[in-house]
N, C-alpha and C positions, 0 to 999 in steps of 0.2 A: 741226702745231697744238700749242700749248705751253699751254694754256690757267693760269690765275691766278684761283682762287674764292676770292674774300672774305666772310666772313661779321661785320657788327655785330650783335652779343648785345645792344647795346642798342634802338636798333629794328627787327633782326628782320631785315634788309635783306639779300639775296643777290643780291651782282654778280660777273658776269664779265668777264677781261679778258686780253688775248694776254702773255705773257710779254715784256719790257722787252729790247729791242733788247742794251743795255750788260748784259742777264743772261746773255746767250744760252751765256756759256761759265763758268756758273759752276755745280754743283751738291748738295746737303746741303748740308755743314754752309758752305763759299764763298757758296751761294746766301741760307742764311739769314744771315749777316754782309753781305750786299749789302741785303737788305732790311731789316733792323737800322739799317744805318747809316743809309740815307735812310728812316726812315719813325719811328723809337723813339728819343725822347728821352734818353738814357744815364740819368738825373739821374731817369728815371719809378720810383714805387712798382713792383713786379713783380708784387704780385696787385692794382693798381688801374689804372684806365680807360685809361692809357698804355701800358702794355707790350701786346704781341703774342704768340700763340704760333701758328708759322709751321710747317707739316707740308709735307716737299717730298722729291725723289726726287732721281736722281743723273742726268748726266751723261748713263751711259749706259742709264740707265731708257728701257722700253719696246724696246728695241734685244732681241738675240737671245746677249746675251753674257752670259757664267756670272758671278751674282753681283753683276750691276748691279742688285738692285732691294734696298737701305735703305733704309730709313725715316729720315732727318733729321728731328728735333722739337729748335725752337730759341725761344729766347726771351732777357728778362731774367732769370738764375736769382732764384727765392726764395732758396736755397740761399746764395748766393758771393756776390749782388748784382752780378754782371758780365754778360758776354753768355756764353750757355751752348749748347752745341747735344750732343744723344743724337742717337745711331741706333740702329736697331733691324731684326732680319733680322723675318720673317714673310710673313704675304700681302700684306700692305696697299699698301705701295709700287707691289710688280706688278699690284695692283688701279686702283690712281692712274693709272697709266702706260696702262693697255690703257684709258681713260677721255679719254684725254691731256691729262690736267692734270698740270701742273708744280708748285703749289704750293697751298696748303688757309691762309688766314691769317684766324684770329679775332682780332678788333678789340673794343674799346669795353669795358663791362661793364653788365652789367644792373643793374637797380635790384635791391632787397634782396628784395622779395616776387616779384617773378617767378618765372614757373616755370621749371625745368629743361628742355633741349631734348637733342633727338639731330638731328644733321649728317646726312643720309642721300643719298648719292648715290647715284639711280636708274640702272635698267639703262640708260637711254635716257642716262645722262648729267648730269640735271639733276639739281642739287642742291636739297635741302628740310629747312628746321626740321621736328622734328615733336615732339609735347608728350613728355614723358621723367620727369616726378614718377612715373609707379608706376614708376620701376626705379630711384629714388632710397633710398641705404642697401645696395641690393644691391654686395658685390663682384667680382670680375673673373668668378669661375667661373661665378656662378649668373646673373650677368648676360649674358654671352657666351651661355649656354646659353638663355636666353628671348631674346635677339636671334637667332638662329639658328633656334629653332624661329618667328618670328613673319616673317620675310626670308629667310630659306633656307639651307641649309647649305653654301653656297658662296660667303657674301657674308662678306666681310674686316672683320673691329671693331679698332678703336681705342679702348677706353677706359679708364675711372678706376676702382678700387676708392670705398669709406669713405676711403682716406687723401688721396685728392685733392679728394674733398667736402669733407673737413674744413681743409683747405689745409696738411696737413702739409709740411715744405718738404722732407720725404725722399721726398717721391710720386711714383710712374714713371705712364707711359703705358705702357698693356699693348694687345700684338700679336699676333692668331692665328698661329697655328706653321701652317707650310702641312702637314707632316707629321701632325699629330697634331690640328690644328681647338681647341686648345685659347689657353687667353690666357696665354702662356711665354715670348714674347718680351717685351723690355723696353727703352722709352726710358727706363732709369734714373737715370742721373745727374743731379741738378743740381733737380732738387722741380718737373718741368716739369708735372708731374700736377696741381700746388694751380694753375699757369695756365689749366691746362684746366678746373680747377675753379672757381675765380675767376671763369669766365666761367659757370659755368652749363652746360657742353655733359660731358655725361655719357658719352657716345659719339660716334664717327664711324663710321659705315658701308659700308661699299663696294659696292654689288652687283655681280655681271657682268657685263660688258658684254655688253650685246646687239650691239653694232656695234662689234666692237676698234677702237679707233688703232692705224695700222703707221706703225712708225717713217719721217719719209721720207728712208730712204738716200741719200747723196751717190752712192756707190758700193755696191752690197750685196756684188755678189762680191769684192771688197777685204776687207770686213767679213767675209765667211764664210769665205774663205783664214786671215783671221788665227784666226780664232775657232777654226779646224781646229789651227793650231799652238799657240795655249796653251794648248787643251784636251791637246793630246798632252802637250805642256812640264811641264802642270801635274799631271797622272796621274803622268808619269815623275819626278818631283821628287824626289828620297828627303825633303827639306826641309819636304814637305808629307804625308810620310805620316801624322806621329802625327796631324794633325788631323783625318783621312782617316778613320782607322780607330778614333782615342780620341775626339778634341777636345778641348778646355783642359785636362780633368782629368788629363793625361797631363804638365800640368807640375809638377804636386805633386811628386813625387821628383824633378827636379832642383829645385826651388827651395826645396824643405823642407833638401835637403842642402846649401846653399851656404850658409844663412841669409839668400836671397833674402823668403823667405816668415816674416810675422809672424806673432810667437808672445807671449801674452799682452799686449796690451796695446803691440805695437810694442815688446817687450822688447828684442830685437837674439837673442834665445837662438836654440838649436837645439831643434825638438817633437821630442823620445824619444819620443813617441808616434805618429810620423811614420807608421810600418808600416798603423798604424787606419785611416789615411784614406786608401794610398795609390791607385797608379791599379791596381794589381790588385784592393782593393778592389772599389774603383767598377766594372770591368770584372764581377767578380764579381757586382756588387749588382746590374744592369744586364740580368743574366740569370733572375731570379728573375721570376716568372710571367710568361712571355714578354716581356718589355721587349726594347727591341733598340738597336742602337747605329747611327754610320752613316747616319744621317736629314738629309736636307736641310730647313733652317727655312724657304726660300723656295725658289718655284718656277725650277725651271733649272740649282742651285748643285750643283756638281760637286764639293765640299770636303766636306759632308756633316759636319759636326761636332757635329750635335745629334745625344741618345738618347732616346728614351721609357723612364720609369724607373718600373714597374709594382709592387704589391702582391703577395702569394704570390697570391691569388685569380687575378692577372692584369687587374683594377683599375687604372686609369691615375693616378699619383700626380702627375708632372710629366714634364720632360724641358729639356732646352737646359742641366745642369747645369753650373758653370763652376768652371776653377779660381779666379778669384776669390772666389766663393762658398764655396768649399769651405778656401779659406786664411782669409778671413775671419771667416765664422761658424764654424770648426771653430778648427785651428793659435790665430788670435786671440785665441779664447776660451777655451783650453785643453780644448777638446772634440774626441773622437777617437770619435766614435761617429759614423759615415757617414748611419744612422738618421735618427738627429737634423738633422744639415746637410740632411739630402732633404728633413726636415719643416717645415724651416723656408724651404725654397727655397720650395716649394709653397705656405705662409701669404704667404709678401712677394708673392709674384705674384697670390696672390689681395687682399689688401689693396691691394696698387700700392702697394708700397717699393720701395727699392734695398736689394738684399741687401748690399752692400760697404758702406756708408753706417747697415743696420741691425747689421751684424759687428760695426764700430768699437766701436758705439755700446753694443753689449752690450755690449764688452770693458773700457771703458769703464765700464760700471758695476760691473762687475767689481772693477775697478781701486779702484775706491771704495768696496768693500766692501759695495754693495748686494745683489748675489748672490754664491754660492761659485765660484773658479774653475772650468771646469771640468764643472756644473750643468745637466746637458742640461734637464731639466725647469721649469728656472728661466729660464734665456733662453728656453724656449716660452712662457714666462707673459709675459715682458715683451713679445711679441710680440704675446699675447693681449691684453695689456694697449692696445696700439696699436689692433687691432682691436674693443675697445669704448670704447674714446674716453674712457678713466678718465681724471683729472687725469694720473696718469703719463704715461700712454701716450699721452694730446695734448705730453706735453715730449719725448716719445722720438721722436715723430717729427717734430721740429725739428730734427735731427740730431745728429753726434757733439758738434761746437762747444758750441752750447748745452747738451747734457745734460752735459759737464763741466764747463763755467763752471758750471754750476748745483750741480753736486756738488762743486765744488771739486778736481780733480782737477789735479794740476801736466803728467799728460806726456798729451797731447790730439794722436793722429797727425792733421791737419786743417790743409789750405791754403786762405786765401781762404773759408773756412766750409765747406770740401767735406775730408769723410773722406776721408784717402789709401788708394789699394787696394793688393794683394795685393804690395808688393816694399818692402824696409826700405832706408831712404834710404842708412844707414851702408855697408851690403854693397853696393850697385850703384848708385854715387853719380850715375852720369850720369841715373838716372830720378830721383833727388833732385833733380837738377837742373829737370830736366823738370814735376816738382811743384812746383817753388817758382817758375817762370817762368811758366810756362804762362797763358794767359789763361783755361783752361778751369778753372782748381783744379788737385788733386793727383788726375791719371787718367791711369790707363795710357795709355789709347787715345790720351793726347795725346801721347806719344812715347818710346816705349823703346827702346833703347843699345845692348842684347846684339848686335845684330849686328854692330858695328864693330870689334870684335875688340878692345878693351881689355878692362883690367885691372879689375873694375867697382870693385877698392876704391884704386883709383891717380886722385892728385887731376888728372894733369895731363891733358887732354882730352877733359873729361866734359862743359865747357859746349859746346864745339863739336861734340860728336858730339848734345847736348841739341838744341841750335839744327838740326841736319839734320834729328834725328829727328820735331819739332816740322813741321818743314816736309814732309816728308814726310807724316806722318800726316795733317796739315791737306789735302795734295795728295789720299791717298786719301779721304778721308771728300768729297770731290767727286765720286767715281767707284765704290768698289767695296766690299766688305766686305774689312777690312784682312788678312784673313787669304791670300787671295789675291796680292795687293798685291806680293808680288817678283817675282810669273812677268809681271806686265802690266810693269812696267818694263822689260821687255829691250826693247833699240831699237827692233826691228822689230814690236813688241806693240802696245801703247797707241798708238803716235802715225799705225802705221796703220790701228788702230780706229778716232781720231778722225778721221783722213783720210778714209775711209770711210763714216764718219757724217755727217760735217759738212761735207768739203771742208777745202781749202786747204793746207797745207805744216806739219807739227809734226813737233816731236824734245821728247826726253825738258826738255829745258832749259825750252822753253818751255810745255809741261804744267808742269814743277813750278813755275816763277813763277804759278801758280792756288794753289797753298799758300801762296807764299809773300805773295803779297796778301791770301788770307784770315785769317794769322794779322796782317798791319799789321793789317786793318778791325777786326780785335779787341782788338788790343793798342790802338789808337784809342778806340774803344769805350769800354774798360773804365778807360780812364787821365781819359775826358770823365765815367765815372762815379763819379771820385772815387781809384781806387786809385792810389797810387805808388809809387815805388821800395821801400818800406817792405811792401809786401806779397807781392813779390818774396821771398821766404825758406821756411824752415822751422821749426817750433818747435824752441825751443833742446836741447830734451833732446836731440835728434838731434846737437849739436858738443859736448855736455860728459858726454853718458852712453857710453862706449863700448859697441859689442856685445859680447857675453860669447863670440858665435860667432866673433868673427874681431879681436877688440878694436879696430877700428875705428871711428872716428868720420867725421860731414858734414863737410869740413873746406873744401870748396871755399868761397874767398873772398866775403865780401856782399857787395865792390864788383863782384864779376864778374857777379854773381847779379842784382845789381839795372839793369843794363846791356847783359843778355844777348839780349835781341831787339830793345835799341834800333837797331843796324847793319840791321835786316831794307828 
């Protein structure tokens, strides 16, 4: 049972409906580009009565495999104006799945005086509006925390801070950490927060199930043979240790040292300051009143790449810490106080930001001379500023784009209106590449290069390693959290997981044509939404400024660039 709950915000109406025969092998961010295409106008406003924002699960959701349960949130972005899809680790997913719904789609938009709702799916299953004005203004923390004591401390939220009430278009959908019960996971990218806001639904809810869905196995012991070897595969990895035992922040020294990682303002330099924030650091800060590292964000995940990152008290401050976060609001902004980055993780997740998106954005003002390099206390302020809704602080959270055209600022790292994250285009040109094609903006998660073993500042083979990577990532974001993602490729992994699950005959080939259709249905998408060849790029400063790190420049050709997924 695959169920499909639709909710219209504008009369109130909850229907259900069996998952679409033509979805059946499609899931995250694939399944939301299925439902996109046939249901959302390309050409629709994104916070008006056209666009959709589609919350759905993966593939192998509800199943017994390590790492199946993301959270996919997809929509038209406010952000890029294309079609956008986050994922996000947490409970919520695994809470969908043991419910067996496949997909959560708010429609329509309410009238202007309407009240605010909560999404509430009951133990028994059924879904229900329920009135949600007094928790309206509240953000993530304090809201999570009076849903939990009113529903129980076991029921999965999904929702908005202030910045997605207010439709900032940097607004995330925030996730209970299965580890810590806190809201730290994040569907960041792309403003999907101001859709959720747009609509009026302040939260979504999960409770328990009182009656699980079981997956219904083609084959189970097929599925638990495999499950036994990548679990082994993937413990033994050396490939997956640091994630294991650091997670992301463990890439900071190599990517501070290559001038991978952005340093003022996407300068191309090298941080001398690098030592401040590196992952001994973080390991260091990590231990201070008992925090701990090693934490799994969903239930089942054997990667374990989140920390809870505690106060000297022993006080819970955040956790899920990321090296993007940590290259962008710190490295970015000439800030080398670990402190500072933690506190300001902790603020975006309780407002519902994107920390990569609010980095820029400081650095950025930076750049313009609105604060000092560098200024830990000054980019708190602008963040405060976000969080009471000053005239500033409703332009800051429109994102990088906007807050530079508005300050006038010539070098704006920003694709498609989405702030680039934590890798400089000049130093590892195949994720340049990857930013400038992509249909999602400039984000990592749409596909990076390091593995193919080039040159990352060598022009010749960066768009074809782009175009794999792109396919790839598109393939997992159907299936699993991408950190996993190389041990499930081995032959015998994924295709007899899905044999297993599903039935029928798969090899790696035909898994990856499920990317490779989900990035057309995008690239479709977003080309019926107006964009063209011409948005295909990067800002120029990246071909005419060299890095200071490695004096390189983007040098890969426009015509390649704007041509690069058409062959897909």
């Amino acid at each position: 049972m695959s169920r499909v709950i639709r909710v219209n915000v504008k009369n109130k109406e909850i229907s259900q409906e069996q998952l679409r025969e033509e979805y059946r092998f499609f899931g995250g961010r694939g399944l939301i580009a299925k439902i996109m295409t046939d249901e959302v106008d390309p050409s629709c406003d994104p916070l008006g009565a056209g666009n959709k924002l589609i919350l759905c699960t993966g593939l192998l959701a509800g199943s017994n495999i390590p790492t199946a349960h993301r959270l996919s949130v997809g929509g038209k972005s406010p952000l890029t104006g294309g079609i956008k899809e986050a994922n996000s680790g947490g409970t919520a997913a695994y809470a969908i799945a043991r419910h067996g719904i496949k997909a959560i789609i708010l429609e329509d938009l309410p009238a202007e005086n309407d009240p605010w709702q909560i999404l509430r799916i009951k133990a028994d299953g059924k879904p229900e509006l329920i009135p949600a004005d007094q928790y309206v203004g509240l953000n993530n923390y304090a809201l999570v925390e009076k849903l939990k004591e009113r529903f129980g401390n076991k029921t999965s939220c999904i929702t908005i801070g202030r910045a997605g009430e207010w439709l900032y278009r940097n607004s995330s959908l925030q996730v209970t950490d299965f580890s810590v019960g806190y809201p730290t996971r994040s569907a960041a990218r792309g403003g999907l927060g101001a859709i959720m806001g747009s609509k009026k639904i302040k939260a979504i809810i999960i409770e328990e199930s009182s009656s699980p869905h079981s997956f219904p196995y083609h084959d189970k012991e097929l599925v638990q043979e495999t499950r036994k070897k990548l679990v082994q595969n993937t413990l033994n990895n050396p490939a997956r240790q640091w994630v294991m035992t650091v997670g992301t922040p463990a890439l900071v020294d190599r990517m501070g040292a290559t001038g991978f990682m952005p340093v003022r303002n996407f300068s191309g330099e090298i941080f001398e300051k690098l030592e401040n924030i590196s992952t001994q650091v973080y390991l260091k800060r990590v231990e201070v009143g008992g925090g701990k590292n090693s934490l799994p964000c969903q239930p089942g995940c054997i990667l374990r790449c989140s920390g809870r990152i505690n106060d000297s008290e022993g006080n819970f401050v955040t956790s899920g810490l990321e090296y993007e976060t940590i290259a962008l609001c710190g490295a970015n902004c000439d800030i080398d106080d670990m402190e500072t980055i933690i506190q300001i993780d902790r603020l975006c997740d309780d407002l519902g930001v994107d920390t990569i998106e609010t980095g820029v954005t400081i650095g950025i003002c930076m750049e313009a001379g609105k604060i000092p390099w560098g200024d830990s206390e000054a980019a708190l302020s602008l963040i405060r500023e976000m969080m009471e809704g000053t005239e500033l602080g409703r332009l800051l959270g429109q994102g990088a784009a906007k807050v530079g055209a508005a300050f006038g600022v010539k070098r704006i790292p920003a694709v498609k209106g989405q702030a680039m994250s934590g890798y400089d285009s000049r130093n590892i040109k195949g994720v340049g590449v990857t930013y400038a094609t992509s249909p999602m903006g400039a984000d990592h998660t749409a596909g990076l290069t390091m593995q193919f073993g080039l040159d990352p500042l060598q022009k010749e083979g960066q768009v074809d390693a782009s175009i794999k990577a792109q396919i790839s990532s598109a393939c997992q974001d159907n299936f699993v959290c991408m950190f996993g993602w190389g041990d499930f490729t081995q032959p015998d992994i994924l295709p007899n997981i899905m044999k297993g699950l599903y039935g029928g005959d798969w090899d790696m080939d035909k898994i990856m044509e499920i990317g490779k259709e989900t990035l057309k249905l995008e690239v479709a998408f977003n080309k019926a939404a107006g964009f063209t060849e011409e948005d295909n790029k990067l800002p120029e400063f990246f071909r005419t400024m060299p890095s200071p790190a490695t004096g390189s420049v983007f040098d890969i050709d426009k015509e390649d660039l704007a041509m690069a997924l058409d062959a897909l």
